[in-house]
N, C-alpha and C positions, 0 to 999 in steps of 0.2 A: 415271397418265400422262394417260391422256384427261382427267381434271378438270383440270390445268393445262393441256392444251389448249384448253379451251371456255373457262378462265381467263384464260387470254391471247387468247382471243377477243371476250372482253366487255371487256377494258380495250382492246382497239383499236378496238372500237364507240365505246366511251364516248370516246375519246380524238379519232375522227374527228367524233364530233359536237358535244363542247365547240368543235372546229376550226370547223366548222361554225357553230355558235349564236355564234362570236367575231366568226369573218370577214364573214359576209352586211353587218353593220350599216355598215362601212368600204364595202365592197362594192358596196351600196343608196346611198353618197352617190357613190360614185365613178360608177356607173353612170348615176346620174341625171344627172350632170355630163354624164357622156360618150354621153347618151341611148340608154343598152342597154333595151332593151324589159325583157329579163326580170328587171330587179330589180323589177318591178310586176306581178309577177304572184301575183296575189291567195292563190292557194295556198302558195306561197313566202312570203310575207311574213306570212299566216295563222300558217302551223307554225313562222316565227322568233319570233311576239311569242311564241306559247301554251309555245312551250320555254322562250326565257326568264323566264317569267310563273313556268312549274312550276322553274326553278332558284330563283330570287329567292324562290318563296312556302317550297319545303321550306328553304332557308339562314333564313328568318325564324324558320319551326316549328322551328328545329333538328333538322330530322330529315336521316339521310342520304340520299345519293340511291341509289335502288332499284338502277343498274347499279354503284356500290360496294358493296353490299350481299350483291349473286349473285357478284362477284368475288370478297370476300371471304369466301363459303361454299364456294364451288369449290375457293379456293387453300389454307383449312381443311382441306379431305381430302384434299388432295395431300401437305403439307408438304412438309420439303426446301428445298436452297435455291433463291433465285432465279432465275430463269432470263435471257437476253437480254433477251428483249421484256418481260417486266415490268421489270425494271429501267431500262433505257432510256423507255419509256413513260410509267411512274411519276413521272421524273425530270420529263417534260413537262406532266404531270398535274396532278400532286399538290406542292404547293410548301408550305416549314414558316413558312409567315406564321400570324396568331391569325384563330380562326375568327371574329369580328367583318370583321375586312380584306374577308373574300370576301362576307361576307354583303353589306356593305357595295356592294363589286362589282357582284356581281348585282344589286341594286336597283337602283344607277347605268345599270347596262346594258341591265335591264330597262326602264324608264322612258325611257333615250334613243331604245330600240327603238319604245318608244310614241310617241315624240314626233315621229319620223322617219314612224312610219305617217301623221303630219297635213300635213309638210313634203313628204314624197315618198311620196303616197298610191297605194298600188295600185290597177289597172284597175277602176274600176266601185264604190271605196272609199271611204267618207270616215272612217268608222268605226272601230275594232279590235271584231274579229271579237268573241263572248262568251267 
């Protein structure tokens, strides 16, 4: 039981921050439009490029990503069926397109992020971070 609790705790992780790494980049044009201060703020816009940097470089390596990884060691020693919130979650997650599409994805989105850092640069930036 507790293993598919912390199970369903890391796909809501993962699932708020894929939210997260999707929306800012919309977010960052719309705000600059609408002169919101903190889409330029340098830490915020630091930890969007270098997330989506680490999405885009592990779909290149083929490797998985580490919070699928601990969910799926968790939800290992649980077994049983699934419960609400994975299944709902999952549903939002995890979609059955060919792993190319996503990789794809990510690179696109990675690099728009980059390109967005020189259009709509954060406070005291002209750069992306290292």
């Amino acid at each position: 039981m507790a293993a598919t609790v912390l199970a369903d705790a890391v796909l809501v992780l993962h699932a708020l921050l894929a939210l997260a790494l999707v929306a800012l980049l919309p977010l960052c044009w719309a705000g600059a439009a609408a002169g919101w201060r903190w889409v330029r703020h340098p830490g915020v816009r630091t930890l969007h490029l270098a997330g989506l940097a680490a999405v885009a470089a592990l779909a290149m390596l083929d490797l998985r990503c580490p919070l699928t990884v601990l969910e799926d060691r968790l939800r290992g020693s649980a077994g049983g069926q699934p419960g609400a919130i994975e299944r709902h979650v999952e549903a939002l997650l995890y979609w059955d397109l060919p792993t190319s599409a996503f990789t794809g994805a990510y690179v696109a989105y990675a690099l728009a992020t980059a390109v967005t850092w020189f259009v709509v640069p954060p406070r005291g930036a002209t750069t992306p971070a290292p």
